[in-house]
NUKEBA-399031 format. One record per atom (N, C-alpha, C): x, y, z. Coordinates in steps of 0.05 Angstrom, whole numbers. Layout:
N
    east   north      up
       X       Y       Z
...
***
This chain:
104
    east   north      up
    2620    2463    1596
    2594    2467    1608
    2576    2443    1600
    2568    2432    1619
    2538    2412    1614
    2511    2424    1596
    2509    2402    1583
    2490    2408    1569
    2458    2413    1585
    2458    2406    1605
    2432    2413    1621
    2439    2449    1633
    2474    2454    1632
    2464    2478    1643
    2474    2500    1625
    2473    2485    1598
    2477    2507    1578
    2442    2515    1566
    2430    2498    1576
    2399    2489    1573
    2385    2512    1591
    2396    2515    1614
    2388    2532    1634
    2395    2558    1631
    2420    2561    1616
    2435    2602    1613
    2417    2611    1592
    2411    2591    1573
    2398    2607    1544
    2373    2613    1556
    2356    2590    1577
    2326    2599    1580
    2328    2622    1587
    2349    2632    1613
    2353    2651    1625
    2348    2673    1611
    2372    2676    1597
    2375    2693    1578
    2350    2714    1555
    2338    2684    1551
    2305    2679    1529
    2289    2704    1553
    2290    2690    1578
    2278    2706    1597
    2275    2735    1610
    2304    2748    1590
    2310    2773    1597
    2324    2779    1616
    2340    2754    1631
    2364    2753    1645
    2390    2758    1634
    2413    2767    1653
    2449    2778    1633
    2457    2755    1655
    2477    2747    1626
    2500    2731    1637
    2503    2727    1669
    2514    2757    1671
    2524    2761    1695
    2506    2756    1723
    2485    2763    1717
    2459    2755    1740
    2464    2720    1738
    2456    2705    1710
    2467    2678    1711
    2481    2672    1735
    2499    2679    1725
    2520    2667    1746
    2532    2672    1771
    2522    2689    1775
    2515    2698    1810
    2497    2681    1821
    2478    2687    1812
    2451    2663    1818
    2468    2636    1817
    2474    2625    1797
    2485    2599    1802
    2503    2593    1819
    2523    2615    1823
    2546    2609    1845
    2532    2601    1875
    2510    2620    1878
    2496    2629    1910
    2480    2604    1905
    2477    2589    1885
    2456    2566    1895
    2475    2540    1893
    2487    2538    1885
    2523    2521    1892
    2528    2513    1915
    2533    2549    1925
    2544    2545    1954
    2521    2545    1970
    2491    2546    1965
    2481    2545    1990
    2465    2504    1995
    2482    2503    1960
    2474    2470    1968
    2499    2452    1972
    2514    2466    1977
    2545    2454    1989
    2532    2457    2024
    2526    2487    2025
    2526    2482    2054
    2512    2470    2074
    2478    2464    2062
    2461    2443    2059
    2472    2410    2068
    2490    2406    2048
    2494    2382    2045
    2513    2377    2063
    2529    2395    2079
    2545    2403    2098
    2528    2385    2122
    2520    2411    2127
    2504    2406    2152
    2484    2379    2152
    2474    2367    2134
    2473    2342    2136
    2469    2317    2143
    2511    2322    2135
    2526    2303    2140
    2532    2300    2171
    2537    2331    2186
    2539    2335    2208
    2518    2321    2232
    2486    2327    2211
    2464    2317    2227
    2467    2287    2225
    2476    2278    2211
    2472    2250    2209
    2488    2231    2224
    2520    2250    2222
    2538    2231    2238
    2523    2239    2269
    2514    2258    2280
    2503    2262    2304
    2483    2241    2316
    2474    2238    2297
    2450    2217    2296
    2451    2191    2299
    2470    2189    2286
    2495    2158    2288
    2507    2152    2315
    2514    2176    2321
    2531    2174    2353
    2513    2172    2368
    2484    2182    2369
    2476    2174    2387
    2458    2156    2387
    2455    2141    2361
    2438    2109    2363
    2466    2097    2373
    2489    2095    2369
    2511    2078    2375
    2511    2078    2408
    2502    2108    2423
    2510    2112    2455
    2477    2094    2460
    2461    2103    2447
    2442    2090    2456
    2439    2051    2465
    2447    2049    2443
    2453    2015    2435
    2475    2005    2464
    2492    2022    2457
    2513    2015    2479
    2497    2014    2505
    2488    2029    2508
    2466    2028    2543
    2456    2002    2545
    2444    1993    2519
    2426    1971    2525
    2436    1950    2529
    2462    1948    2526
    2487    1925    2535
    2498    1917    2506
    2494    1926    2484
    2517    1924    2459
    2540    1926    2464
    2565    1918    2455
    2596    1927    2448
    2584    1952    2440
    2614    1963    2432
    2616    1982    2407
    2608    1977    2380
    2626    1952    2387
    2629    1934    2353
    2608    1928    2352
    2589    1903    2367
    2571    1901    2364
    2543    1919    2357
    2547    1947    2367
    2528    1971    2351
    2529    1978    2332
    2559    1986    2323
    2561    1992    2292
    2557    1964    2274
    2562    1945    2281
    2554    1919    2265
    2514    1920    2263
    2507    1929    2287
    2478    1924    2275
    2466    1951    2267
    2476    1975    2269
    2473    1994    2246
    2477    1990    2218
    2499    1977    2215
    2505    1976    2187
    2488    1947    2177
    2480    1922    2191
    2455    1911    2180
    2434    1922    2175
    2429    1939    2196
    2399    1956    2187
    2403    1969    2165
    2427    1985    2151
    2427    1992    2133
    2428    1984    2100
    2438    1954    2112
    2446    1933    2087
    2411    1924    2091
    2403    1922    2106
    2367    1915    2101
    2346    1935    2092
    2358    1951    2093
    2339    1975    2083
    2351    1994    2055
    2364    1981    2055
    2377    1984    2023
    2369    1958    2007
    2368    1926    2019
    2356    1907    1997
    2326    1918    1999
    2318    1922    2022
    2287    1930    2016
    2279    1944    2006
    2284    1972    1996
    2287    1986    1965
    2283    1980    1941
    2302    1952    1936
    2313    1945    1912
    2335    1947    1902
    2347    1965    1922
    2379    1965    1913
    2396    1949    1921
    2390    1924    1917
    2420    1907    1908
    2417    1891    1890
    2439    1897    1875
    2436    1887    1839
    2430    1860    1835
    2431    1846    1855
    2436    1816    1853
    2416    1806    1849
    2399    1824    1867
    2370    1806    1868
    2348    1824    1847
    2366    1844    1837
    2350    1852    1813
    2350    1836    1781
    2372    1825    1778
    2375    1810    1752
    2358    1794    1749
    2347    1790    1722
    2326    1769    1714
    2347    1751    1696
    2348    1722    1700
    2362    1706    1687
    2343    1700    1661
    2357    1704    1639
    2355    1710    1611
    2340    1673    1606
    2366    1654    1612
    2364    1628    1602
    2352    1611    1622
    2345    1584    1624
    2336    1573    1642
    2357    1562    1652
    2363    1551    1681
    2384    1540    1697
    2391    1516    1679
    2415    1508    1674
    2426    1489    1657
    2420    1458    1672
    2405    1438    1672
    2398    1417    1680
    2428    1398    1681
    2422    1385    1700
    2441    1371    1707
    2450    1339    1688
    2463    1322    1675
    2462    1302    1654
    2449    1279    1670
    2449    1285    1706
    2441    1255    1715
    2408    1260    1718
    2399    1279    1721
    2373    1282    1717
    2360    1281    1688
    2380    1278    1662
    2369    1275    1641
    2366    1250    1641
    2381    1234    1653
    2388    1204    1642
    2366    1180    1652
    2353    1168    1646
    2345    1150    1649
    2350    1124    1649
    2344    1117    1677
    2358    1087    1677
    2335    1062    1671
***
């Protein structure tokens, strides 16, 4: 058991809750965020199909729709901040080149 939800049985418990209620309650909130997350996924691929039918109307490929779905998604994920690349701060300064040290 996780320590966050061994954290959660004792409050329970502290609370004047039994085991057994515990874990009923936790099962029914399990499954009703399985089925949540279910349905979704469902709404989303729906949602997908029909920006893809949409796009297609406007004279896209196929390929060409899912190619600019999945840019919009790669753009709106760097615009977040989530891509690691452009999160790193370089520690040292860029290593200078020996012909720019040299003086002629």
């Amino acid at each position: 058991m996780k320590e966050s939800t061994k954290n959660l049985f004792s409050q329970f418990l502290e609370n004047g809750g039994t085991p057994k209620e515990f874990w009923e309650g936790r099962r029914a909130a399990m499954k009703q965020a399985s089925a949540r997350s279910n349905e979704h996924k469902v709404e989303a691929a729906a949602a997908r199909r029909d920006r893809i039918s949409d796009l297609m109307e406007r004279g896209y490929s196929r390929f060409e729709a899912e190619e600019h779905l999945r840019l919009e998604a790669l753009e709106s994920h760097d615009s977040m901040g989530g891509n690691p690349a452009y999160r790193r701060i370089r520690k040292e300064p860029f290593p200078r080149s020996r012909a720019s040290v040299m003086t002629y």
